[in-house]
C-alpha beads as a LAMMPS data file, in Angstrom:
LAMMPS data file: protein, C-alpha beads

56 atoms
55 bonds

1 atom types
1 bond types

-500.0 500.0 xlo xhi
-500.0 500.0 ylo yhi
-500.0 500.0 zlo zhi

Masses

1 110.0

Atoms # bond

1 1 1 0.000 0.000 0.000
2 1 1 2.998 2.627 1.007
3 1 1 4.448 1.582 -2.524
4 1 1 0.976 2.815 -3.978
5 1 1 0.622 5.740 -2.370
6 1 1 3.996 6.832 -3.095
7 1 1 3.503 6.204 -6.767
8 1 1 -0.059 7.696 -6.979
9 1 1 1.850 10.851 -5.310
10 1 1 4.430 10.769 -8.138
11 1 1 1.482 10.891 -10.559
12 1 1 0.200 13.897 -8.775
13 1 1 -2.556 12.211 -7.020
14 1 1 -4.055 10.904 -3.675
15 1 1 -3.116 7.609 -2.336
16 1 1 -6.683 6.817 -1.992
17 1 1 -6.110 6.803 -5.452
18 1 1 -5.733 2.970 -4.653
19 1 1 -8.754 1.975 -3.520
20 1 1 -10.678 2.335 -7.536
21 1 1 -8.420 -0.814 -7.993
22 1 1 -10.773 -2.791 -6.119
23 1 1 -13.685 -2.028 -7.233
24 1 1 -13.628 -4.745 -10.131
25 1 1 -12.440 -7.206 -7.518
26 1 1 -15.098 -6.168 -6.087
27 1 1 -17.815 -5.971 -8.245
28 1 1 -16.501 -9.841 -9.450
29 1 1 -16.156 -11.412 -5.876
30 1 1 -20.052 -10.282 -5.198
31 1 1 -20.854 -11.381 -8.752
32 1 1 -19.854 -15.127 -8.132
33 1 1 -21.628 -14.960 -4.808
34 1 1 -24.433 -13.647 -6.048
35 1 1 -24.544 -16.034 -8.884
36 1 1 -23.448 -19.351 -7.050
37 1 1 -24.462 -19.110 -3.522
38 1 1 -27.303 -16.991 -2.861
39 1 1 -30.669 -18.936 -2.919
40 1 1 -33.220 -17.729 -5.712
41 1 1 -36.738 -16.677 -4.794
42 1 1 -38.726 -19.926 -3.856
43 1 1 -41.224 -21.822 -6.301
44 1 1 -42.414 -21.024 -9.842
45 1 1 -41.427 -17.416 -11.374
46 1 1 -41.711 -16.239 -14.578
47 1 1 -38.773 -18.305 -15.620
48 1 1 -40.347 -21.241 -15.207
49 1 1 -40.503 -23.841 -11.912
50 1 1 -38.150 -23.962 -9.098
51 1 1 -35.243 -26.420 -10.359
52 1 1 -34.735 -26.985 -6.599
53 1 1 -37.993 -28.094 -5.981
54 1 1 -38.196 -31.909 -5.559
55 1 1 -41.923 -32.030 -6.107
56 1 1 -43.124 -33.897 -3.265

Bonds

1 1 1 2
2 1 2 3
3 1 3 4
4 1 4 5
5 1 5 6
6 1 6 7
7 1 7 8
8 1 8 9
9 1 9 10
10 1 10 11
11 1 11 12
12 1 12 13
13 1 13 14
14 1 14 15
15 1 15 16
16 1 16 17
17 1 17 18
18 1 18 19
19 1 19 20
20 1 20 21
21 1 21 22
22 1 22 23
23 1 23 24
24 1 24 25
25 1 25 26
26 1 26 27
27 1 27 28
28 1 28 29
29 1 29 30
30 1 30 31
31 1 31 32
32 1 32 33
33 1 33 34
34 1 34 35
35 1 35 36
36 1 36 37
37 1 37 38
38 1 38 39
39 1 39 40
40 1 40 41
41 1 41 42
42 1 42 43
43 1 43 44
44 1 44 45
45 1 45 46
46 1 46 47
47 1 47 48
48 1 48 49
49 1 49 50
50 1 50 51
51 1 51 52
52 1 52 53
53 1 53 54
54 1 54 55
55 1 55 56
């Protein structure tokens, strides 16, 4: 981070500078929780039935 800050300095800017970097790490990280973990809404939408539901 000191290594950052110092260069963001050298560019003439602040060495929160830094912190846009994350923001795609970010934005991805949530992304594949969003997508792979998190539980959809429960029964039929309008994307058809609940491919979780077992049916009995």
């Amino acid at each position: 981070l000191a290594i950052g800050a110092r260069r963001c300095h050298d560019r003439g800017r602040s060495g929160w500078f830094q912190l846009i970097m994350l923001i795609p790490l970010i934005g991805w990280i949530w992304l594949l929780v969003e997508i792979g973990f998190l539980r959809g809404t429960e029964g039929p939408n309008r994307f058809g039935p609940d491919p979780l539901h077992t049916g009995y």
